[in-house]
N, C-alpha and C positions, 0 to 999 in steps of 0.2 A: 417251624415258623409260627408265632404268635399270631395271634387271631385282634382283629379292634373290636373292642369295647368301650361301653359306656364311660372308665375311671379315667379319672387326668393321667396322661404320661408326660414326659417330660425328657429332654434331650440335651443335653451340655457340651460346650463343644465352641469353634467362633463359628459365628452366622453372618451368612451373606446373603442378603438379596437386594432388590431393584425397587425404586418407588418412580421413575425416569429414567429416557434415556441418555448413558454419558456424552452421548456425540450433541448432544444442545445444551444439558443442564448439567453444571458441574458439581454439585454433590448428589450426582442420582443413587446413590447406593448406602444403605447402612451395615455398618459392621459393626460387632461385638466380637471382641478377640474373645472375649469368655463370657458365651452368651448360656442364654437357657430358651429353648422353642417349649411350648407347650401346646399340650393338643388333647383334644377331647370329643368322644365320639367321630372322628376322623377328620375332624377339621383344625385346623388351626386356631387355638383359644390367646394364645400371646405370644410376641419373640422379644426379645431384647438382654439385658446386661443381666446375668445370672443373678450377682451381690441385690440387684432389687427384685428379680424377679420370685428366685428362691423361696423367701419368705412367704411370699404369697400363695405355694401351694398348699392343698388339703395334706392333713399330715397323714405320713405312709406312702405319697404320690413316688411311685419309683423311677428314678432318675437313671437314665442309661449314658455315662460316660466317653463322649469323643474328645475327651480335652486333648491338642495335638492334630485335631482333626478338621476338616473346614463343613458346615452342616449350609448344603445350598437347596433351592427348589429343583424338585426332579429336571431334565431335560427334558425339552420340547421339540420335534423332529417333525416338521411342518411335509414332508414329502418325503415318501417311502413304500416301495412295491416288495407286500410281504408273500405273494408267489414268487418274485425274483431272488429270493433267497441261495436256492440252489444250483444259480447261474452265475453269482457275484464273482470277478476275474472273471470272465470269460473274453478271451481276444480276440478283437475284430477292429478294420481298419476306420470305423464309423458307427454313426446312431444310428440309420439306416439298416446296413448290413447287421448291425449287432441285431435289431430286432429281429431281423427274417430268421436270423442263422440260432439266436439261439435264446430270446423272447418268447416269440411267438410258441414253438415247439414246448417249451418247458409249461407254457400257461396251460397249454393242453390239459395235462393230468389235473387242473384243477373240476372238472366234471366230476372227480369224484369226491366225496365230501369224506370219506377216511382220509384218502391222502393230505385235500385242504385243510383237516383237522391237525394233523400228525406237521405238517409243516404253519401250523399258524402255534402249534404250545412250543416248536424249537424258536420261532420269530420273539416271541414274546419272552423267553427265556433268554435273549440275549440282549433285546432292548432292556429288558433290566440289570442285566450283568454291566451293559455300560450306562445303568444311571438315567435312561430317560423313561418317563412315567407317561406322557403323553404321544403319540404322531398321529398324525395324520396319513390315512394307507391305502394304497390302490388295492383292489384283491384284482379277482377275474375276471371276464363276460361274464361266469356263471354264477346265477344268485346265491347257488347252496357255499359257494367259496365267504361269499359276505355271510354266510349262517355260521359257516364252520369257522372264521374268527369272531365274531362278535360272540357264539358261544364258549370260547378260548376265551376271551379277555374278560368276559363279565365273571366268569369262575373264578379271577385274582381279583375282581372288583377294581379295575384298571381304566382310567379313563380315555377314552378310545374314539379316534374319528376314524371313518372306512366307508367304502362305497362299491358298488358294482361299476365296471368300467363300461363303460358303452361305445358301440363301435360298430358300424354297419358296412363298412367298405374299407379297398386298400389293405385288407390282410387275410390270413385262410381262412375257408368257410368253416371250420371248424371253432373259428372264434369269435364268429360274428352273430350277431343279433339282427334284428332287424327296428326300423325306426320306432314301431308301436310296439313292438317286444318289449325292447330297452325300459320304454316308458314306463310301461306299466309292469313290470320287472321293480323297476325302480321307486315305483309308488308302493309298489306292497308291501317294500324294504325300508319304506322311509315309515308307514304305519310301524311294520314291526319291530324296528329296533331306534327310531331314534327316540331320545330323551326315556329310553327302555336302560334302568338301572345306571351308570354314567359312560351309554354309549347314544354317541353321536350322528349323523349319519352325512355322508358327504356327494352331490352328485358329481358323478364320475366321467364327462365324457374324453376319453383317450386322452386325443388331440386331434385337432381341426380335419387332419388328413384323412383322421378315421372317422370319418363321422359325414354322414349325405346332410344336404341342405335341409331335410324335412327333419332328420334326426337333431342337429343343431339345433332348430325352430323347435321342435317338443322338448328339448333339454331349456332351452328358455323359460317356455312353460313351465315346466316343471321349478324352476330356480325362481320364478316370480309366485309361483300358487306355494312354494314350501320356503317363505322367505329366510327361515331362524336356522336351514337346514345349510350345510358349509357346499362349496362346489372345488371340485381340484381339479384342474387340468394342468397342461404341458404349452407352455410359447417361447418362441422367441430361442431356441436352446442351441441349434447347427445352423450355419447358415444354409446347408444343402435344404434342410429342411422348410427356411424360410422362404425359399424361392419355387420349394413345392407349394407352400401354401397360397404364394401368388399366383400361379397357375390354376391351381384348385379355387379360388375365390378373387378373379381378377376386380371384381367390383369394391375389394376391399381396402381402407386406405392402409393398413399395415396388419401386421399379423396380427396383432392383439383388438387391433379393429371388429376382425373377424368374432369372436365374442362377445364385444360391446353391441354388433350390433343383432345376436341374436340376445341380449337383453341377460347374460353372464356374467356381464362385473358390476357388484354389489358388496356390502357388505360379508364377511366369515366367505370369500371367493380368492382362493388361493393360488397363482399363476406358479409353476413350476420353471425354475431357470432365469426369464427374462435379460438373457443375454445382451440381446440384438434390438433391446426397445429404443425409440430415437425420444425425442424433448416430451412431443405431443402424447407419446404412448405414456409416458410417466404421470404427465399433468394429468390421465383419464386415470390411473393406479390411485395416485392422493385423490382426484375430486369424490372415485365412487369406492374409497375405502377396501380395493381391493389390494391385494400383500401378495412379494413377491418371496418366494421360499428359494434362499440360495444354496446352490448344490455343488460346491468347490471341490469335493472329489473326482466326481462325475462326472464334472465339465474338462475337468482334468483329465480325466481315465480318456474320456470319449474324444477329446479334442475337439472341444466345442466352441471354447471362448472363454474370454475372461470377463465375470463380473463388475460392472463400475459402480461400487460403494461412492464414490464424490456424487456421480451425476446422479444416481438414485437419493441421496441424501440431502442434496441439492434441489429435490422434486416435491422432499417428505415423504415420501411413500413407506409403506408398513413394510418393512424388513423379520427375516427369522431366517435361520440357519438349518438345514436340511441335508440328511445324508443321501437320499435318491438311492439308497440301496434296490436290484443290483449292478446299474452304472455305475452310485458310490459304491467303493472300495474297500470302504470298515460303517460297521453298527455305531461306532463311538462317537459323542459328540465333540470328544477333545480332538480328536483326529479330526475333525470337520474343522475344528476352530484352525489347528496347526496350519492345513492347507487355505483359511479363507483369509488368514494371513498372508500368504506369500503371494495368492489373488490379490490380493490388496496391493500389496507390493508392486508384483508388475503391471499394475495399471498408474500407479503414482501415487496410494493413497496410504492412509496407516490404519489398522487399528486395533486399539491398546485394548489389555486383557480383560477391561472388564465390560465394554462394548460387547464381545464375543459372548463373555457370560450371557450379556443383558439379551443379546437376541437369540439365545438358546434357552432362555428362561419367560421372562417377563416380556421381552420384546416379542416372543412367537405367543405368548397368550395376548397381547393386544393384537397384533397382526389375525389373529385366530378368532377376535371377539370376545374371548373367555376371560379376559381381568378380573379378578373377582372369583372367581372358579382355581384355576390353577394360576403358576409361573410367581408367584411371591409367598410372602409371610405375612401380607396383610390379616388383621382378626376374621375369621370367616375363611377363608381361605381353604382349600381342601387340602389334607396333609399330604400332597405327595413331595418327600425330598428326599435329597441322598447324600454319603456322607464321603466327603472327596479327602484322601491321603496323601498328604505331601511329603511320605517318607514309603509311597510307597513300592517305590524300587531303587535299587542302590544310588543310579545317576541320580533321581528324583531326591532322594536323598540327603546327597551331598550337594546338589543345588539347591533344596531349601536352605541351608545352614549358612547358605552364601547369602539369601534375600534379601535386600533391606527393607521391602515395603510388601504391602499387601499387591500392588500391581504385579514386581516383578513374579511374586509366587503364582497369583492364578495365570501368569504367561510362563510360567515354568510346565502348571502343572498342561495348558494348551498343547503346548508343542513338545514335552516329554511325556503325558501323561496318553492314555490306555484305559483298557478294562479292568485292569489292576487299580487303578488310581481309584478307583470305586468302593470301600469298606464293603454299605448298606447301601440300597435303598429300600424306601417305605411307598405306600402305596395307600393312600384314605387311611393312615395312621397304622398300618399293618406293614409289619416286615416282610417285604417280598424277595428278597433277593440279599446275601450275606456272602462275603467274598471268601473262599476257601483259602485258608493261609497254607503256604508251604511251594 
């Protein structure tokens, strides 16, 4: 693997990214069928039409070849448990039961920081194999789990959000914490590693269930005194679950309530799911800029519910696409798109291939706060992209060759496309990941 450096590189290839999103503004996207990205010191220096760009570099700049190929902004995977790795398929009749029987148990072995190590370099070796540069990640209750990936991903120079989950009630004591534990757990982790080389840090609590009234209230805290710092949790996902939460918080006026009012949705505040939210729960998503991370495998796997893309779009609320591995079902973000499709479907809604791009890119870096940082081509920009193949397996293939337009291919590559559909990707201008042919 090549190392970033200082010298301009240079990328050829058609480019696609987002400057809007397609569901309001109808030419949100630029495309160069034969574009050239340029990039220097790991960031993004120009994108556009090769024939003008070309000319413009330093001479000698070496130009690496994807003509044939599509060159987009890495993926963005806004909700993902990289302890659940080694439980993804696992069958069970509910979210509920899936967590007792086989959550809960597998978290366990995160206490120790070899194992958390050895299963956060396989995590992160496959999020790049399918192409996303970016998630957002639950580890464990235990801090050394947030040690042992955050010292994984800063080693690829990988931009990374992750958090200690926190949780004082409602599951084994073996993975609980306690309300002041968490806290200050959580502050020593937010000194240590956020804005530490380009890792992020995100506060973690569970979900409503797992968390006491005093714990909630310090997670507040904490989310109002670290305001730049992200918050992920879980709402709205089973309904079993939502009528747990009514019992556990009868004073609340809806699950997401429950957040709002220990002072948790704010700005870079990422809700996992949001299934089951009604008018008023969206209207508080758009007013205080918090984003709803959708998890179309998972919700699928788990038999949770179906997503409503109308009504949430209808609301404006900050959208991004999310695998929820290991609820969701595949690492890949094409396979997210495939099933957020047919979500879409049987709720009554459509959406066309380059929506899915946008909220697997550009859309989860606005949702996320980060515009400007990742998810485009803008100048300044940090270089994380990858280079998607539309020939890259037989059917993939011989459906290109059928395409007439740019939509139908990147819905080709959606709903036929894999880890395979992945060439490269790059990471701060450094190749991290190169797809093994044969």
């Amino acid at each position: 693997m090549q190392t970033a450096h200082s010298s301009v590189q240079a990328y050829r290839g058609g480019l696609l990214y987002f400057h809007a999103d397609p569901a309001f503004i109808e030419h949100a996207h630029a495309w160069h069928e034969d574009g050239l990205l340029v990039v220097a010191d790991g960031k993004v220096q120009a994108a556009g039409d090769y024939a003008t760009l070309f000319p413009t570099l330093p001479p000698g700049t070496p130009v690496q070849d994807y003509r044939g190929k599509i060159i987009s902004p890495g993926f963005i995977d806004s909700h993902i448990h990289y302890p659940q790795t080694d439980m993804i398929a696992s069958p069970s009749p509910g979210l509920l039961p899936w967590l007792q029987e086989y959550t809960f148990p597998t978290e366990r072995a995160f206490q120790d920081p070899q194992h958390a190590g050895q299963v956060a370099e396989f995590f992160l070796d496959e999020l790049l194999r399918v192409g996303t540069t970016t998630a957002m990640v639950y580890c464990t209750v235990h801090p050394q789990s947030v040690d042992a990936f955050f010292q994984a991903s800063e080693a690829r120079g990988l931009r990374m959000i992750a958090g200690k989950v926190l949780m004082d009630r409602n599951g084994p004591d073996f993975l609980q914490d306690t309300a002041e534990s968490g806290a200050r757990d959580t502050e020593d982790l937010i000194r240590r590693w956020h804005n530490h080389g380009r890792s992020l840090y995100a506060i973690t609590p569970r979900f409503a269930p797992t968390s006491t009234e005093e714990q909630m209230a310090l997670t507040g805290e904490l989310a109002r005194a670290w305001p730049d710092t992200f918050l992920q949790t879980h709402v709205s996902e089973n309904e079993e679950e939502c009528r747990w939460v009514k019992q556990l918080y009868p004073q609340a006026r809806s699950y997401l309530d429950v957040y709002d009012r220990y002072g948790m949705m704010r700005p870079r505040a990422v809700f996992g799911h949001c299934i089951w939210l009604d008018e008023r729960d969206r209207e508080r998503m758009r007013e205080t800029q918090s984003a709803a991370a959708v998890c179309p495998t998972s919700n699928l796997f788990l038999g949770s519910g179906l997503f409503d893309f109308e009504q949430a779009d209808k609301a404006r609320m900050l959208l991004s696409l999310a695998t929820d591995v290991g609820g969701g079902t595949s690492f890949s973000m094409l396979q997210t798109m495939n099933e957020a499709y047919k979500v879409a479907r049987l709720k009554g809604s459509y959406l066309p291939a380059m929506r899915m791009f946008y909220l697997a890119t550009l859309g989860a870096a606005r949702s996320l706060h980060l515009e400007g940082t990742v998810g485009s081509f803008a100048a300044g920009n940090e270089a994380d992209f990858i280079v998607l193949d539309p020939q890259a397996t037989p059917l993939l293939a011989r459906r290109a060759a059928h395409c007439n337009s740019l939509e139908e291919q990147l819905f080709a590559l959606a709903l036929l496309g894999d880890d395979r559909a992945i060439a490269a990707t790059y990471s701060g201008g450094k190749l991290v990941h190169a797809r093994t042919q044969g």
